[in-house]
N, C-alpha and C positions, 0 to 999 in steps of 0.2 A: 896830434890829429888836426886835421884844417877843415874848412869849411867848403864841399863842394854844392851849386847844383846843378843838373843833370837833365836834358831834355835827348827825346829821340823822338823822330818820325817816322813814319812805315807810310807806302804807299793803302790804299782801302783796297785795293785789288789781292794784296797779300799777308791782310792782316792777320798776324797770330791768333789774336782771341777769337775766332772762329774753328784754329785745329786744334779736335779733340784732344791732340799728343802734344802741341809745344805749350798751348794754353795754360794745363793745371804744371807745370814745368813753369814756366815763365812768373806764375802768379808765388809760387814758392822760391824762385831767385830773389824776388824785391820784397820777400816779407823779411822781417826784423831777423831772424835763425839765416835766412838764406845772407842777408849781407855778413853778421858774424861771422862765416864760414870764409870771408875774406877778409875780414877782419875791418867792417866798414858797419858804422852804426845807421841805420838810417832811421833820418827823423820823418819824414811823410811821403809820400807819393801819390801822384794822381794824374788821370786821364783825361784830356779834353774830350767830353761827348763830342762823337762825330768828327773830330778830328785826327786822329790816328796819331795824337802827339800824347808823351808822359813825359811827365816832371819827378824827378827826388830831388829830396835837399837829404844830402849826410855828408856824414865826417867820414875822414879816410887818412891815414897816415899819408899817400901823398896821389896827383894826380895820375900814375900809374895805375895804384893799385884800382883806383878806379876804372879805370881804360879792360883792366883786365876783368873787374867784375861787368864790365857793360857787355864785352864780349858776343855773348849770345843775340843781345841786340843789334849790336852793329854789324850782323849778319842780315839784320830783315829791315832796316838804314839805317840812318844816319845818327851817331850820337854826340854830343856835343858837351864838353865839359867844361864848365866854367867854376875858376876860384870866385870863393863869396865870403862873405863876413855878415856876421851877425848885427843887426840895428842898433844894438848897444855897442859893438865895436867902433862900426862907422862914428857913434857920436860921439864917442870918445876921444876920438881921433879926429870930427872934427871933418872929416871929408870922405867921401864914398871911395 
Protein backbone atom coordinates (compact mmCIF):
# COMPACT_ATOMS: atom_id res chain seq x y z
CA UNK A 1 0.00 0.00 0.00
CA UNK A 2 1.46 3.73 -0.68
CA UNK A 3 0.61 6.80 0.35
CA UNK A 4 -1.73 8.89 -1.78
CA UNK A 5 -3.28 12.41 -1.49
CA UNK A 6 -6.17 13.45 -3.44
CA UNK A 7 -7.69 16.81 -4.36
CA UNK A 8 -10.70 17.61 -6.82
CA UNK A 9 -12.39 20.78 -7.85
CA UNK A 10 -15.88 21.18 -9.23
CA UNK A 11 -17.01 24.33 -10.59
CA UNK A 12 -20.04 26.12 -7.81
CA UNK A 13 -22.30 26.36 -10.76
CA UNK A 14 -22.33 22.41 -10.64
CA UNK A 15 -21.69 21.45 -7.37
CA UNK A 16 -22.86 18.00 -6.16
CA UNK A 17 -23.58 18.62 -2.68
CA UNK A 18 -26.64 20.35 -3.56
CA UNK A 19 -28.19 17.13 -5.67
CA UNK A 20 -30.48 15.35 -3.65
CA UNK A 21 -29.28 12.04 -5.77
CA UNK A 22 -25.45 12.25 -6.29
CA UNK A 23 -24.88 14.05 -2.74
CA UNK A 24 -25.84 11.15 -0.11
CA UNK A 25 -23.96 8.85 -3.10
CA UNK A 26 -20.81 10.71 -3.11
CA UNK A 27 -20.86 11.20 0.73
CA UNK A 28 -20.88 7.22 1.01
CA UNK A 29 -18.02 6.62 -1.84
CA UNK A 30 -15.37 8.81 0.54
CA UNK A 31 -16.62 7.25 3.77
CA UNK A 32 -14.16 4.50 5.16
CA UNK A 33 -16.73 1.09 3.91
CA UNK A 34 -17.12 3.04 0.41
CA UNK A 35 -13.11 3.13 -0.06
CA UNK A 36 -12.73 -0.75 1.27
CA UNK A 37 -14.96 -1.65 -1.60
CA UNK A 38 -11.72 -0.73 -3.55
CA UNK A 39 -9.72 -1.82 -1.59
CA UNK A 40 -8.24 1.82 -0.63
CA UNK A 41 -8.07 2.86 3.25
CA UNK A 42 -8.81 6.27 3.77
CA UNK A 43 -7.32 8.23 6.34
CA UNK A 44 -9.30 11.75 6.22
CA UNK A 45 -11.03 13.80 4.00
CA UNK A 46 -12.16 17.22 3.80
CA UNK A 47 -13.87 20.28 2.15
CA UNK A 48 -12.57 23.68 1.69
CA UNK A 49 -15.77 25.90 2.85
CA UNK A 50 -16.61 27.71 -0.14
CA UNK A 51 -14.38 26.51 -2.29
CA UNK A 52 -15.72 23.60 -4.23
CA UNK A 53 -12.22 21.76 -3.52
CA UNK A 54 -11.76 18.14 -1.20
CA UNK A 55 -8.69 16.60 -0.02
CA UNK A 56 -8.24 12.66 1.02
CA UNK A 57 -5.08 11.40 2.14
CA UNK A 58 -5.24 7.29 1.79
CA UNK A 59 -3.39 4.45 0.96
CA UNK A 60 -4.10 2.49 -2.11
CA UNK A 61 -2.11 -0.45 -3.45
CA UNK A 62 -1.22 1.68 -6.43
CA UNK A 63 -1.98 5.04 -8.24
CA UNK A 64 -4.58 3.43 -10.50
CA UNK A 65 -6.59 1.95 -8.19
CA UNK A 66 -7.13 5.20 -7.11
CA UNK A 67 -7.89 7.02 -10.55
CA UNK A 68 -10.60 4.28 -10.56
CA UNK A 69 -11.96 5.02 -7.04
CA UNK A 70 -12.08 8.88 -7.98
CA UNK A 71 -13.96 8.14 -11.05
CA UNK A 72 -17.31 9.51 -10.22
CA UNK A 73 -15.56 12.71 -9.37
CA UNK A 74 -13.70 13.32 -12.25
CA UNK A 75 -16.99 13.38 -14.03
CA UNK A 76 -17.96 16.78 -12.14
CA UNK A 77 -13.73 17.97 -12.51
CA UNK A 78 -10.86 17.70 -12.00
CA UNK A 79 -8.87 15.13 -9.92
CA UNK A 80 -5.57 15.26 -9.19
CA UNK A 81 -3.37 12.43 -7.59
CA UNK A 82 -0.40 12.93 -5.95
CA UNK A 83 2.26 10.21 -4.45
CA UNK A 84 3.01 11.36 -0.57
CA UNK A 85 4.88 10.05 2.27
CA UNK A 86 4.31 10.13 5.52
CA UNK A 87 6.53 12.93 7.99
CA UNK A 88 8.17 10.26 9.55
CA UNK A 89 9.16 8.69 6.14
CA UNK A 90 10.31 12.01 4.80
CA UNK A 91 12.64 12.21 8.02
CA UNK A 92 13.90 9.28 7.82
CA UNK A 93 15.02 9.66 4.70
CA UNK A 94 16.07 12.75 5.30
CA UNK A 95 14.52 14.59 2.22
CA UNK A 96 10.90 15.42 1.05
Amino acid sequence: MALYIVKHQHPAETCPAGDPQIAPMLAQHVSKAGGQRFGIEIHGEGVINGGHTLYLILDAPDEQRVKEYMAPFSQMGSVEVLPASSCEQVVARAAC
